[in-house]
C-alpha positions in Angstrom: 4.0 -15.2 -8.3 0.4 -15.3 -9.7 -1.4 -18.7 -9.2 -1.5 -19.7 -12.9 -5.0 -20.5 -14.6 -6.7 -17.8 -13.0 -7.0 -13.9 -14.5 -6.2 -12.0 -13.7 -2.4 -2.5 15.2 -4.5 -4.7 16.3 -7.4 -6.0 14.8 -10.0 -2.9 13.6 -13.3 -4.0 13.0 -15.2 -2.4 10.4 -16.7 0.8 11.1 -20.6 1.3 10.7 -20.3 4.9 9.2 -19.9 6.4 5.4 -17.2 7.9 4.4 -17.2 11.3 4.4 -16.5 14.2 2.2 -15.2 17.5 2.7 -17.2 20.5 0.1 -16.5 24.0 1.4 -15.7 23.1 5.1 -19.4 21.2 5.2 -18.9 17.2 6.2 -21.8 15.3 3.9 -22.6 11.4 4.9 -22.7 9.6 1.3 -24.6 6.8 2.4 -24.9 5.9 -1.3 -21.2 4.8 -1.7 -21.1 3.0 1.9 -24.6 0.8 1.0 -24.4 0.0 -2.5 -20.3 -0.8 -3.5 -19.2 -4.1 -5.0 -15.7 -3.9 -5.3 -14.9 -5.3 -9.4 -11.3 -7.2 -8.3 -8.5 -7.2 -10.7 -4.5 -7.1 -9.9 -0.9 -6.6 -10.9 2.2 -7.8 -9.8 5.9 -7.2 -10.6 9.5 -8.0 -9.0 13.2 -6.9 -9.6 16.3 -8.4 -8.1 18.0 -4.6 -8.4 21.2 -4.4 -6.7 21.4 -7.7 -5.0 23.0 -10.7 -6.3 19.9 -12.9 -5.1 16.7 -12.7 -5.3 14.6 -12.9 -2.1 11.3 -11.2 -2.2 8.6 -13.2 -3.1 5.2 -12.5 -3.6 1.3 -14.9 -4.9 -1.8 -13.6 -6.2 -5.0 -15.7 -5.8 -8.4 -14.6 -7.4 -10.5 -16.9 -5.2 -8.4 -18.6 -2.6 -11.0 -21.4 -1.3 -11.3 -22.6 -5.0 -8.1 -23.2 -5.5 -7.8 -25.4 -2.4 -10.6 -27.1 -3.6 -12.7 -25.7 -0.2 -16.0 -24.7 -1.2 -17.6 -21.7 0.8 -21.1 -21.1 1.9 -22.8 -19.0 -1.1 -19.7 -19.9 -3.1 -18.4 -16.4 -1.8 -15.2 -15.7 -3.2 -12.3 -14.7 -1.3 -8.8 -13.1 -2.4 -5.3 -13.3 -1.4 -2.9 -11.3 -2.1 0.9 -11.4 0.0 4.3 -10.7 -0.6 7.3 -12.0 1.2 10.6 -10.3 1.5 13.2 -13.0 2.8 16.6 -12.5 4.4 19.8 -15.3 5.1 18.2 -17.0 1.9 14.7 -17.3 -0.4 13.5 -20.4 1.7 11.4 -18.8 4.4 9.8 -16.8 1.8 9.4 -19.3 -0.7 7.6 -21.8 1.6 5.6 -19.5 3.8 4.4 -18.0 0.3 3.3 -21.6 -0.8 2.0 -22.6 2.6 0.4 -19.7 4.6 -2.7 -19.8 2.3 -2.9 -23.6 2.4 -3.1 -23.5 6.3 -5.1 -20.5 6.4 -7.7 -22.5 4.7 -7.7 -26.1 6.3 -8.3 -23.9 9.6 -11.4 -25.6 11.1 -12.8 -22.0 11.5 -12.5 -20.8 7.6 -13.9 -18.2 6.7 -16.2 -17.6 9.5 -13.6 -15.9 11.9 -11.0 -15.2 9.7 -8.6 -12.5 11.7 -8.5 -15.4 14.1 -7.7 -17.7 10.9 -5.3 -15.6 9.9 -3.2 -14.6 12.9 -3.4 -18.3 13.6 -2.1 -19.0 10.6 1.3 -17.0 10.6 2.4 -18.7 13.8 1.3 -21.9 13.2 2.9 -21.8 9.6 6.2 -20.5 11.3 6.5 -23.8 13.7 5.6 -25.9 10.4 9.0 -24.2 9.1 10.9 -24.8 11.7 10.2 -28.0 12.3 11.4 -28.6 8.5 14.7 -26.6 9.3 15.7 -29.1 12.1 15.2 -31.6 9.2 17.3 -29.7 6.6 19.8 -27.4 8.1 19.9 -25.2 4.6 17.1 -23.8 5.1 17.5 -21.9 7.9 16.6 -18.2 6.6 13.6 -16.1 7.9 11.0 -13.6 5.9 8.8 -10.8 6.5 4.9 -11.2 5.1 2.4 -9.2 4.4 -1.4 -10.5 3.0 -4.3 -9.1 2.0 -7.3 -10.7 1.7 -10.9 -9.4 0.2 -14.2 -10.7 0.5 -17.1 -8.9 -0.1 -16.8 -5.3 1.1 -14.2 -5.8 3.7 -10.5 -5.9 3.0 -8.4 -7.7 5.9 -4.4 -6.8 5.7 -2.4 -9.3 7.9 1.3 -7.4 8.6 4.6 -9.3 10.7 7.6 -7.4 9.4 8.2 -4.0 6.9 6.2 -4.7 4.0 3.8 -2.4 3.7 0.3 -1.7 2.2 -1.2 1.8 1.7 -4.4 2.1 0.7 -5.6 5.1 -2.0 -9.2 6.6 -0.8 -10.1 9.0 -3.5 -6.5 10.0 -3.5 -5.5 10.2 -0.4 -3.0 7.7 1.2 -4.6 5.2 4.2 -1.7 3.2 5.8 -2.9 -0.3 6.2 0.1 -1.9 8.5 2.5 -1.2 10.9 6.2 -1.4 10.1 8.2 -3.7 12.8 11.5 -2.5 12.9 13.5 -1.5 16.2 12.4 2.4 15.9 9.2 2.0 16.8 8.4 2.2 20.2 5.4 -0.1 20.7 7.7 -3.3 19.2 11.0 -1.8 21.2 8.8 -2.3 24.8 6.9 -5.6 23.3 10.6 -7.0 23.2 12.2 -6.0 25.9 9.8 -7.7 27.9 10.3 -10.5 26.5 13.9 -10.7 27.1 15.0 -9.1 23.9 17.0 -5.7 23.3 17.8 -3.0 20.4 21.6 -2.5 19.5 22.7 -0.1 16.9 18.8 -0.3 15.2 19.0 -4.3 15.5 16.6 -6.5 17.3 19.6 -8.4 19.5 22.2 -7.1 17.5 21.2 -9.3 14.4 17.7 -7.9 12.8 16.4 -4.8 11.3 12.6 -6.0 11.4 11.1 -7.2 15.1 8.7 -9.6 13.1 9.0 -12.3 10.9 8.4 -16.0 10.2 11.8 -18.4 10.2 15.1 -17.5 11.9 15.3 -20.4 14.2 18.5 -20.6 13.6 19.3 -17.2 15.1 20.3 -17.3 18.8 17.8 -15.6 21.5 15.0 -14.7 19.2 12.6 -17.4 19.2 10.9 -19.7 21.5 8.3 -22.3 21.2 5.2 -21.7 23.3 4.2 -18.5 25.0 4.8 -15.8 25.7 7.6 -16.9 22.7 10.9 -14.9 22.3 11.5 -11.0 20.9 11.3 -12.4 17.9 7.3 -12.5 16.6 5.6 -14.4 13.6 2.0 -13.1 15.4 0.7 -10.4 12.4 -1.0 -7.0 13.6 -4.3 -7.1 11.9 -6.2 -4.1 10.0 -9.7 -4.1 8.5 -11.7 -1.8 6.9 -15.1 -1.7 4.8 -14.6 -0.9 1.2 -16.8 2.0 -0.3 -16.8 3.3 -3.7 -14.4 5.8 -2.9 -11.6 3.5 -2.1 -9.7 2.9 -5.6 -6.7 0.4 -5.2 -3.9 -1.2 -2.8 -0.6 -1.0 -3.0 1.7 -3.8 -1.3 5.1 -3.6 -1.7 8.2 -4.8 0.0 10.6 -2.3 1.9 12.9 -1.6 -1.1 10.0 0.1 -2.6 9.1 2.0 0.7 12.6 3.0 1.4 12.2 5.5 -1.5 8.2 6.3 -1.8 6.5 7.6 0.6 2.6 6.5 1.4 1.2 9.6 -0.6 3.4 9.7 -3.1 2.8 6.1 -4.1 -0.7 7.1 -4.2 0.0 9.7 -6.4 2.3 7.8 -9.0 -0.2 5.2 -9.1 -3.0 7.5 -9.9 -1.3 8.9 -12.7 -0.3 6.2 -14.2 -3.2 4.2 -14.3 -5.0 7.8 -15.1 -2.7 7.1 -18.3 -3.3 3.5 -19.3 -5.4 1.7 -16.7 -3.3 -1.4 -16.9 -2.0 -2.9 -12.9 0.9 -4.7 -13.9 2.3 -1.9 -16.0 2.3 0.4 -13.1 3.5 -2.2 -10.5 6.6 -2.2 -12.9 6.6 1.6 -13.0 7.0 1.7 -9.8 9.7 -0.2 -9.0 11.4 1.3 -12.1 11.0 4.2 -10.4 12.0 2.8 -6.9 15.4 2.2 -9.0 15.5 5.2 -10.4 15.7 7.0 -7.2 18.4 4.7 -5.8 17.3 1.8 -4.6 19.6 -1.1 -4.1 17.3 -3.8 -2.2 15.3 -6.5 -4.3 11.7 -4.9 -5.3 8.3 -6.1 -5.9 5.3 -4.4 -5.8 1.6 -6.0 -6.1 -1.7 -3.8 -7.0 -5.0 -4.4 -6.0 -8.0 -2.7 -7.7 -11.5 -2.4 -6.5 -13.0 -0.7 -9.4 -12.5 -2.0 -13.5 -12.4 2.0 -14.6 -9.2 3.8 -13.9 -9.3 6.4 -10.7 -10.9 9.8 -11.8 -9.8 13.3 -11.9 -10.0 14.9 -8.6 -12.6 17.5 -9.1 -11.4 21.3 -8.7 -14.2 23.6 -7.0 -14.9 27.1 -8.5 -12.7 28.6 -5.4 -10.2 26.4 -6.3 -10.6 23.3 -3.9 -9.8 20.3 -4.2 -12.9 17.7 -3.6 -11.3 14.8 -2.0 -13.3 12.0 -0.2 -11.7 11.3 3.6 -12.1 9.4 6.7 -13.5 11.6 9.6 -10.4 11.5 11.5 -8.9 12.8 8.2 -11.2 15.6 8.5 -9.7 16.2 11.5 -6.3 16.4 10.9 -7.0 18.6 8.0 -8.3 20.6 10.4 -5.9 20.8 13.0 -3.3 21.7 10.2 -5.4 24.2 8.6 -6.0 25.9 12.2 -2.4 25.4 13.1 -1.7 27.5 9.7 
């Protein structure tokens, strides 16, 4: 969902360093792109049911979030939001933290001057607004994953509870942005166990696939008012980063899309595809076409964000036959360690 009338891990501060590009083995600071990038915002969004018989992902697109609440920020600085919402036992969960979580995020007292403490203040406190309209209405009782993105300025803040996922394309290669909290990974398997919780057969208590996500109060032994709170979290990891001119466009998407894409090669298919008409919605759809194409089964939705109004250029070829691609120092070093390991 786009708002109409409008066109359209722990927290990781932003680093005070270019980005830096690799010519013939030589690492060159462009201080250039780092100082002098204003990210040119425009988006695409599409969803597909696929193989379910209901439709549960969700997803909101909002050009300047403050002005659309009616909040006026200092400067009139615009900020964006961008989430999707991938619901299970039901659409409600999604559907109200999708109308909700930028409402409260907002009407925080401490908007938009600390805003990774707005926002991971935010997710819980719009969780206990939900539950406490579940012990109203008893059909609602359904819980959701979420994952937002906000921009403002240069920076680009990506709020994760769940395993929707955004990846990040940096001159063509593929930056993850979140975490995915499901039972396999070994930092959210200790984080519940101690708090009471356990894995059985993949499933957080025998009942969930994800270790984070807003609702479920209705499920036994998960959640718990208060702290520490139960296995069960609605508290998001945070990532953000400092845009530079190198840093082309973000892909969120809900697992059904992940299940079958890996980071680079949703990098890659977007590239090419906007390399061919330049037009975010279209690819969105593309790939979740594509996601279906491959065999996937789950509901779908995929949401674009681009920093730049031009499409992503050719990577340049050297004369030796490199490839000119513009990375992160501890990219660098991981091309490295590969190449040496070669």
């Amino acid at each position: 969902m786009c708002v109409e009338g409008f066109e359209e891990a722990e927290i990781q501060r932003p680093a005070d360093f270019a980005m830096e590009r690799v010519v013939e083995n030589t690492v060159l600071l462009d201080f250039e792109s780092w100082h002098n990038f204003s990210p040119a915002i425009r988006s695409g969004d599409w969803s597909d049911i696929g193989g379910r018989e209901y439709m549960e992902d969700t997803h909101v697109c909002i050009p300047n979030l403050a002005k659309s609440f009616g909040y006026k920020t200092a400067d009139d600085e615009v900020i964006s939001f961008y989430g999707v919402f991938d619901g299970h036992g039901g659409k409600d969960a999604a559907q109200y933290v999708r109308d909700n979580l930028p409402r409260v995020i907002v009407e925080d007292a401490a908007f938009p001057l600390e805003l990774e403490k707005v926002v991971r203040r935010s997710f819980v406190q719009t969780d206990s607004q939900f539950a406490e309209k579940c012990s109203i209405h008893d059909g609602l009782s359904s819980g959701t994953t979420a994952l937002t993105a906000m921009i403002f300025g240069r920076s680009l803040l990506v709020a994760n509870a769940g395993d929707c996922r955004a990846v990040l394309s940096r001159r063509g290669v593929a930056v993850e942005m979140s975490n995915d909290h499901r039972t396999c990974c070994l930092h959210e398997r200790k984080r519940v166990e101690s708090l009471g919780g356990y894995v059985d057969d993949g499933y957080l208590n025998g009942q969930l696939a994800v270790t984070r996500a807003l609702g479920d109060w209705h499920l036994d032994g998960l959640k718990e008012t208060g702290e520490p709170g139960g296995p069960l979290s609605a508290e998001p990891e945070l990532k953000m980063i400092t845009l530079t001119k190198d840093d082309e466009f973000l892909i969120i998407g809900s697992d059904g899309i992940w299940d079958y894409f890996s980071n680079q090669n949703s990098v890659d298919f977007a590239r090419q595809r906007l390399q061919e008409h330049n037009d975010l919605r279209r690819c969105c759809r593309q790939i979740v076409e594509e996601a279906i194409r491959r065999g996937a089964t789950d509901n779908l939705t995929a949401v674009m964000v681009s920093f730049h109004q031009e499409a992503p250029p050719q990577l340049r070829v050297a004369s030796r036959g490199r490839v000119e691609r513009s990375i992160s120092a501890e990219g660098f070093n991981n091309l490295r360690v590969l190449l040496e390991g070669q």
